[in-house]
MIDOSE-1310 file (N, C-alpha, C; in nm, 2 decimals, decimal comma, always signed):
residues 159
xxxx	-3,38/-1,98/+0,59/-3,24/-1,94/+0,61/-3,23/-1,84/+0,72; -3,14/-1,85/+0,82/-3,17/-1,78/+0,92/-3,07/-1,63/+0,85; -3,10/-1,56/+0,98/-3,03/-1,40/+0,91/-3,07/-1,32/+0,77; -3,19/-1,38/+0,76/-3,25/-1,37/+0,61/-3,33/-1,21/+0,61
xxxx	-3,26/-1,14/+0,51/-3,29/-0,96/+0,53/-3,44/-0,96/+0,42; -3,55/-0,89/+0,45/-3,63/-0,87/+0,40/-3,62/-0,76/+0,30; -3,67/-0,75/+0,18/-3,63/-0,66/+0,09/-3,73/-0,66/+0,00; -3,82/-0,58/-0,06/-3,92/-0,58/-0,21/-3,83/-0,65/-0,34
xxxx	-3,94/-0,75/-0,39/-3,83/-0,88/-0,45/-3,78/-0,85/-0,56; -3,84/-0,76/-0,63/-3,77/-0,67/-0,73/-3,61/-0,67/-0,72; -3,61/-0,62/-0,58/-3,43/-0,54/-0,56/-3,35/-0,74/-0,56; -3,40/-0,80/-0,58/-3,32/-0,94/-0,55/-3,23/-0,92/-0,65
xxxx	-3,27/-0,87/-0,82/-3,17/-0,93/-0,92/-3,04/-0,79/-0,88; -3,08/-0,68/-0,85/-2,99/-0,57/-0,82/-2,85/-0,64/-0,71; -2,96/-0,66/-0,60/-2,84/-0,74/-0,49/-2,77/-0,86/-0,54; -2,78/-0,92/-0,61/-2,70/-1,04/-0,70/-2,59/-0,99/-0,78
xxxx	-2,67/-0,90/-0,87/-2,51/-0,81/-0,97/-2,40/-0,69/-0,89; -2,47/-0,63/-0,78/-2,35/-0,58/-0,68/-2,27/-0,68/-0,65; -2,30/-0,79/-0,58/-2,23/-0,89/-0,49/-2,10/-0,94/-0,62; -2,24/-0,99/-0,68/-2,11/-1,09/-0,85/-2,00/-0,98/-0,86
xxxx	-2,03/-0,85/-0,90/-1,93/-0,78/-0,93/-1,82/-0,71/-0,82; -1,86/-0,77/-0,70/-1,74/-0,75/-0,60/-1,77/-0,59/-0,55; -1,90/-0,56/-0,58/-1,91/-0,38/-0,48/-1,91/-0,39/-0,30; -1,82/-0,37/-0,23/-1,87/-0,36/-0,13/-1,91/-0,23/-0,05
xxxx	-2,00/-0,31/+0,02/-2,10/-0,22/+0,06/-2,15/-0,30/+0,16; -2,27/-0,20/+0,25/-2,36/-0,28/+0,35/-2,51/-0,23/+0,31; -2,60/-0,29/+0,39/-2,73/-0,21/+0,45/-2,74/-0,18/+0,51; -2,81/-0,05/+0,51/-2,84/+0,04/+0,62/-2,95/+0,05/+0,60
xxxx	-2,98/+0,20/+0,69/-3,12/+0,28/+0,69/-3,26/+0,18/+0,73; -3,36/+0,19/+0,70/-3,47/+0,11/+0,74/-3,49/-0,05/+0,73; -3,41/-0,08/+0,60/-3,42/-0,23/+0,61/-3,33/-0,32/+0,69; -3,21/-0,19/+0,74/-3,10/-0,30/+0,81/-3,16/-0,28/+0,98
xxxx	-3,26/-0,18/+1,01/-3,31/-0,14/+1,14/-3,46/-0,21/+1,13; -3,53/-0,27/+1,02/-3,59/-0,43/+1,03/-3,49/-0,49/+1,07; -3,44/-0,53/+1,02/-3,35/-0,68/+1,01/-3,31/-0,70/+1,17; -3,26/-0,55/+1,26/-3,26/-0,62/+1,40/-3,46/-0,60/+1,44
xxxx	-3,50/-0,52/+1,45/-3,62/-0,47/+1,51/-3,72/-0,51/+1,38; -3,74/-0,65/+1,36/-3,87/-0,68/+1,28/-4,02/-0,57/+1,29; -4,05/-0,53/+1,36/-4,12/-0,44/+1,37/-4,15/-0,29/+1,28; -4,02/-0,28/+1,30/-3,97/-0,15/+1,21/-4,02/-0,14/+1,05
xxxx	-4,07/-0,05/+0,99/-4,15/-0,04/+0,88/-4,08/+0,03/+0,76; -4,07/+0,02/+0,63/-4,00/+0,05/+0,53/-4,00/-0,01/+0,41; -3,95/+0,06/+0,31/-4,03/+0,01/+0,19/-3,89/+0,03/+0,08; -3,80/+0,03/+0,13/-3,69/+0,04/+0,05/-3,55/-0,01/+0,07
xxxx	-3,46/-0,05/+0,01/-3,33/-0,07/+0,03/-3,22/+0,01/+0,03; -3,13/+0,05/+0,12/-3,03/+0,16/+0,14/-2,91/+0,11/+0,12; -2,86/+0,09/+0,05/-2,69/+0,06/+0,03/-2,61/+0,16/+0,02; -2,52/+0,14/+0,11/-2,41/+0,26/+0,14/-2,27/+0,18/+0,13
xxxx	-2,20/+0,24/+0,04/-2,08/+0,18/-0,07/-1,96/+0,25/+0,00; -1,83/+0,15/+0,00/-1,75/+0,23/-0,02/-1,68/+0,33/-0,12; -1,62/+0,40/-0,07/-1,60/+0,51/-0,13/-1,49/+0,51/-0,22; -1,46/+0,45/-0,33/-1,38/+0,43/-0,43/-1,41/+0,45/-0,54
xxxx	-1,28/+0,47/-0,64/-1,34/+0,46/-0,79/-1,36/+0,37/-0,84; -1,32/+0,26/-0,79/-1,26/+0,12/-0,83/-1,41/+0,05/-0,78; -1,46/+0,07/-0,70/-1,61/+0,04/-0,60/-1,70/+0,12/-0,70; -1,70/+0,24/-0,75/-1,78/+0,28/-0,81/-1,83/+0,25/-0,99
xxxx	-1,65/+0,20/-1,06/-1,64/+0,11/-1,13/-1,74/-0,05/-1,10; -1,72/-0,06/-1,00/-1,77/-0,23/-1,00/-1,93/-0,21/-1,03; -2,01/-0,07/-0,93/-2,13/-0,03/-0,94/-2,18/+0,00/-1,06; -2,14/+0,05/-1,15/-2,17/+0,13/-1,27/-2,16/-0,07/-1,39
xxxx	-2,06/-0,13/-1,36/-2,08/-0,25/-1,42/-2,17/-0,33/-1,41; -2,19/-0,32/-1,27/-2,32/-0,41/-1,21/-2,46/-0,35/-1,28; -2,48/-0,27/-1,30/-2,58/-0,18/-1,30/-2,58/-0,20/-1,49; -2,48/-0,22/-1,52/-2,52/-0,18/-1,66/-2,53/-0,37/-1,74
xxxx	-2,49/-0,43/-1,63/-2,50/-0,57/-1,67/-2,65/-0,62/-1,64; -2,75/-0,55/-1,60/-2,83/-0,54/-1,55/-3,02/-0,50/-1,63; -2,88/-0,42/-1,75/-2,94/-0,33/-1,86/-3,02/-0,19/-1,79; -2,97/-0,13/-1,68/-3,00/-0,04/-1,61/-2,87/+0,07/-1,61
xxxx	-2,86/+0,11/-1,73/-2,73/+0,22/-1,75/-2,73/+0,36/-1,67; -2,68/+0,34/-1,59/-2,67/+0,48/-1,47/-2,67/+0,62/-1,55; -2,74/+0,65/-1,58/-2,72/+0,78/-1,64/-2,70/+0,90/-1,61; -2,58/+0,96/-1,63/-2,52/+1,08/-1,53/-2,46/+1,02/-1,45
xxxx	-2,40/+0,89/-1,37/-2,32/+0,89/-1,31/-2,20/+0,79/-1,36; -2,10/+0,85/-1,33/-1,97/+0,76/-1,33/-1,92/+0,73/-1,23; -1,80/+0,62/-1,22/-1,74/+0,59/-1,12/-1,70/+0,70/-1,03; -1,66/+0,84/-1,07/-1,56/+0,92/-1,01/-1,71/+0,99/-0,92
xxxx	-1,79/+1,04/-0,99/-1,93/+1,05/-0,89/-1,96/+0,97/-0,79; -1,95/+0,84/-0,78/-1,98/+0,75/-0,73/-1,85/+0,73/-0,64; -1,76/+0,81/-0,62/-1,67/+0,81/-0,53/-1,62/+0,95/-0,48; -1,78/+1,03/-0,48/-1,77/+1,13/-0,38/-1,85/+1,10/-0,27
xxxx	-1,80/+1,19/-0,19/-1,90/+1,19/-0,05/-2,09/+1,22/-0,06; -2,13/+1,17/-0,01/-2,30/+1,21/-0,01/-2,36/+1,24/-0,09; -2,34/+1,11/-0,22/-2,38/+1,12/-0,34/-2,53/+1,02/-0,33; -2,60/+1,00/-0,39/-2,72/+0,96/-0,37/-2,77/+0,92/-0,54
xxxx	-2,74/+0,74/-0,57/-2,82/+0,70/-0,68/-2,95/+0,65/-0,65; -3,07/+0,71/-0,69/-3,21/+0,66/-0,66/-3,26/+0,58/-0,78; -3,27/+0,46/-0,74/-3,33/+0,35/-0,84/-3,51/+0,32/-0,77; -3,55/+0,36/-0,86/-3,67/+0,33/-0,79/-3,78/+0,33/-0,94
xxxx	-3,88/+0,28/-0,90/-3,98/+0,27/-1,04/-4,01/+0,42/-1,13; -3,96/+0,50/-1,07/-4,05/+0,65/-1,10/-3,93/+0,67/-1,18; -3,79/+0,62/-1,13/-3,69/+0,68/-1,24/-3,66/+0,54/-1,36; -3,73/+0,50/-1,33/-3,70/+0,35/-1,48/-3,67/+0,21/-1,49
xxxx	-3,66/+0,22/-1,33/-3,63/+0,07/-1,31/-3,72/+0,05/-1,23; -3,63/-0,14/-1,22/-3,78/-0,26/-1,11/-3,72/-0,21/-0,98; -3,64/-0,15/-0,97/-3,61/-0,14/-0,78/-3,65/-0,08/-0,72; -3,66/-0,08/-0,57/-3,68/+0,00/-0,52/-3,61/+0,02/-0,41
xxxx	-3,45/+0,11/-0,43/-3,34/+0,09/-0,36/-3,26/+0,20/-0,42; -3,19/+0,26/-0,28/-3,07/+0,37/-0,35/-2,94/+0,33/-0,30; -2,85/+0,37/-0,37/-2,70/+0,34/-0,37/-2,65/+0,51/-0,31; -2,60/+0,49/-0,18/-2,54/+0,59/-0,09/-2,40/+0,60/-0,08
xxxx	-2,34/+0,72/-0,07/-2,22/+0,69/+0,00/-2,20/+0,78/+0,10; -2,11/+0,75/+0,15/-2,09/+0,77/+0,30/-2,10/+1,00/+0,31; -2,09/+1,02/+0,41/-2,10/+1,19/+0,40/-1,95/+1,22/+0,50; -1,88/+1,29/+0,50/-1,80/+1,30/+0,51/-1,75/+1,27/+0,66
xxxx	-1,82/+1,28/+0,79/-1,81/+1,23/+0,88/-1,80/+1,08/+0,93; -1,86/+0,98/+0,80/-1,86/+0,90/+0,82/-1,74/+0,78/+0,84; -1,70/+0,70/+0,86/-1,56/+0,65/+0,84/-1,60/+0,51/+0,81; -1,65/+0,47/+0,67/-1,66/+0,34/+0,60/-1,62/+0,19/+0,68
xxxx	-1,42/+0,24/+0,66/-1,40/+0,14/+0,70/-1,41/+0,11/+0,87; -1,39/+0,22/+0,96/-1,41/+0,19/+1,08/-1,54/+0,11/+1,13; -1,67/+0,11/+1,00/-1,77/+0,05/+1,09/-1,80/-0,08/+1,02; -1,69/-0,11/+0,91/-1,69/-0,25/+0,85/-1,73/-0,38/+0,94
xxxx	-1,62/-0,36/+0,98/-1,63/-0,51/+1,09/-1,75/-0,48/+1,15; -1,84/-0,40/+1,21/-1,92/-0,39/+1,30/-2,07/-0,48/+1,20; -2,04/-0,46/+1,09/-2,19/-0,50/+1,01/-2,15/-0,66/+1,02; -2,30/-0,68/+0,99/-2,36/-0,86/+1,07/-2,35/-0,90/+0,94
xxxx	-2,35/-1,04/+0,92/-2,36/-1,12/+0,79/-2,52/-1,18/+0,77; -2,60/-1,14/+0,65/-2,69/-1,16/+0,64/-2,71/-1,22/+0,48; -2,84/-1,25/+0,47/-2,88/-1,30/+0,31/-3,01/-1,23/+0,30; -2,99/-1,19/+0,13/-3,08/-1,16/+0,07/-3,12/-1,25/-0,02
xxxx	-3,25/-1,31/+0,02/-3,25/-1,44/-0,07/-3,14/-1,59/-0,06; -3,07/-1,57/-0,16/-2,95/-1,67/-0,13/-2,82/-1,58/-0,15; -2,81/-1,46/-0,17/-2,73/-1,39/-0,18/-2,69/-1,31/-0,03; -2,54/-1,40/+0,01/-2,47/-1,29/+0,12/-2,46/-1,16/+0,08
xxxx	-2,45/-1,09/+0,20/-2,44/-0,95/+0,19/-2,43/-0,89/+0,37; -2,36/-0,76/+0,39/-2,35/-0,70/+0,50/-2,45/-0,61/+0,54; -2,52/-0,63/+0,66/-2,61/-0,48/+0,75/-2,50/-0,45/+0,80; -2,58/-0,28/+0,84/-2,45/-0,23/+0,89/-2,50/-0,27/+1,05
xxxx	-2,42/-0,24/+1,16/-2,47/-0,26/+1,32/-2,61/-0,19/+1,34; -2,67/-0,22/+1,44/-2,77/-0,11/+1,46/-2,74/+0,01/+1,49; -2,60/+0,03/+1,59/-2,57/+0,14/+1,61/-2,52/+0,21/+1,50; -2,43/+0,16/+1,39/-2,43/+0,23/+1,26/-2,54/+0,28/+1,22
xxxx	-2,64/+0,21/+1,19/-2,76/+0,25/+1,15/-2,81/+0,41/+1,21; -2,83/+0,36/+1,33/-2,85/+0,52/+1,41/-2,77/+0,61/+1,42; -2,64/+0,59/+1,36/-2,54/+0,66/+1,35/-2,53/+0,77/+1,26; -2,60/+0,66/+1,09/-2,56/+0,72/+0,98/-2,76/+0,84/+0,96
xxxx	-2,83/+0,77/+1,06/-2,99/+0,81/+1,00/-2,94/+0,97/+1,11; -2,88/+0,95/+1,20/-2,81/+1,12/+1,31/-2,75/+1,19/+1,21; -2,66/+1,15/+1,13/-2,63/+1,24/+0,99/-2,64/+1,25/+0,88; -2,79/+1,23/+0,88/-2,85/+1,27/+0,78/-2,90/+1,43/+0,75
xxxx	-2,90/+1,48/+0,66/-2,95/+1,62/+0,68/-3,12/+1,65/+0,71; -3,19/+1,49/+0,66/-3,29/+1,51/+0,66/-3,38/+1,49/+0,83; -3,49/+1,57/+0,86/-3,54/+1,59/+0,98/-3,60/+1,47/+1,02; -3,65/+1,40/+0,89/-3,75/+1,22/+0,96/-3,63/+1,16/+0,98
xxxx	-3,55/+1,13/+0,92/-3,37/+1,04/+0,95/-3,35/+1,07/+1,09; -3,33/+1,20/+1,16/-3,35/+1,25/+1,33/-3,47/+1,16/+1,40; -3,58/+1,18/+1,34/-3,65/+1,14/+1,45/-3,65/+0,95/+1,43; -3,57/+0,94/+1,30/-3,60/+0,75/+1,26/-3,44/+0,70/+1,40
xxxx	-3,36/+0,78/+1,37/-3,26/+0,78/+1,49/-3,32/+0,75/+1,66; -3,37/+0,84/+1,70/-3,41/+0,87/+1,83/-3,51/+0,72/+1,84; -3,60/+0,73/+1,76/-3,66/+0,58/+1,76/-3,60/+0,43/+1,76; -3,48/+0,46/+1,68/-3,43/+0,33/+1,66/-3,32/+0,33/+1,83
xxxx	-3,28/+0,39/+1,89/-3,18/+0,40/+1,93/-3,24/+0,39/+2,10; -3,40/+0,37/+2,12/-3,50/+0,37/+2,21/-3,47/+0,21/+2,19; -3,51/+0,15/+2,11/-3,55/+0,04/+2,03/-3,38/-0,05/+2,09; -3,28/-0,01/+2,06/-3,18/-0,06/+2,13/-3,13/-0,07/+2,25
xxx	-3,15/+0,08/+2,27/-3,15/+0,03/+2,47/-3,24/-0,03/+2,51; -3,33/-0,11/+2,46/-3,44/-0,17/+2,55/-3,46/-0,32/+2,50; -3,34/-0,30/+2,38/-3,27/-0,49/+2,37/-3,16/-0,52/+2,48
């Protein structure tokens, strides 16, 4: 299937119960910066949600339909700014994937339209642009996100 996003196959049944339950969101971070630049190396899935209650409702359903009950977060957490759920083996589950939301600079819906239509498996889903990508890894607080930026953003001017 062409547009087909690579992902650790664990996170397949995760990306199924967001979509069913209507969370929207995209990929970002390292697997949406494979997805243009095959090359590019990473070992995780980054979903970055819009910023709703009603979005964070849908998340907390998905998640618990899943038998993976978010613990400590609710919807209204889930619709602050630069909140960070880490699903990953070390905290109890098969995934290996975090649920993001945007940081205050960011503007969700302005970079909507910009993400590409892709599948995970047989499940559609949104990457965000590459330039989102480099956008969102430049505001990150963290120092490797800067240098995954300058990298990725080399990697585009030279598409």
């Amino acid at each position: 299937m062409a547009n087909q996003l690579l992902t650790f196959g664990g996170n397949q049944p995760l990306v199924d119960a967001i979509v069913r339950y209507g969370v929207r969101f995209f990929v970002m971070g390292g697997s949406a910066a494979r997805f243009f630049f095959p090359q590019w190396q990473t070992d995780d899935l980054d979903l970055l949600v819009e910023l709703t209650v009603a979005n964070g409702e849908r998340i907390i359903g998905a998640l618990q339909s899943l038998g993976c009950p978010p613990i400590g977060w609710t919807s209204e957490r889930l619709a602050r700014r630069h909140a960070q759920m880490v699903l990953k083996k070390e905290t109890g589950t098969h995934y290996n994937a975090d649920i993001l939301t945007p940081t205050a600079e960011f503007d969700f819906l302005a970079h909507w339209p910009l993400a590409v239509d892709a599948w995970v498996g047989v499940t559609p889903v949104k990457v965000a642009s590459a330039e989102t990508v480099a956008l969102l890894m430049e505001q990150s607080p963290e120092a490797r996100h800067h240098q995954s930026a300058q990298k990725l953003r080399r990697l585009i001017r030279s598409h």
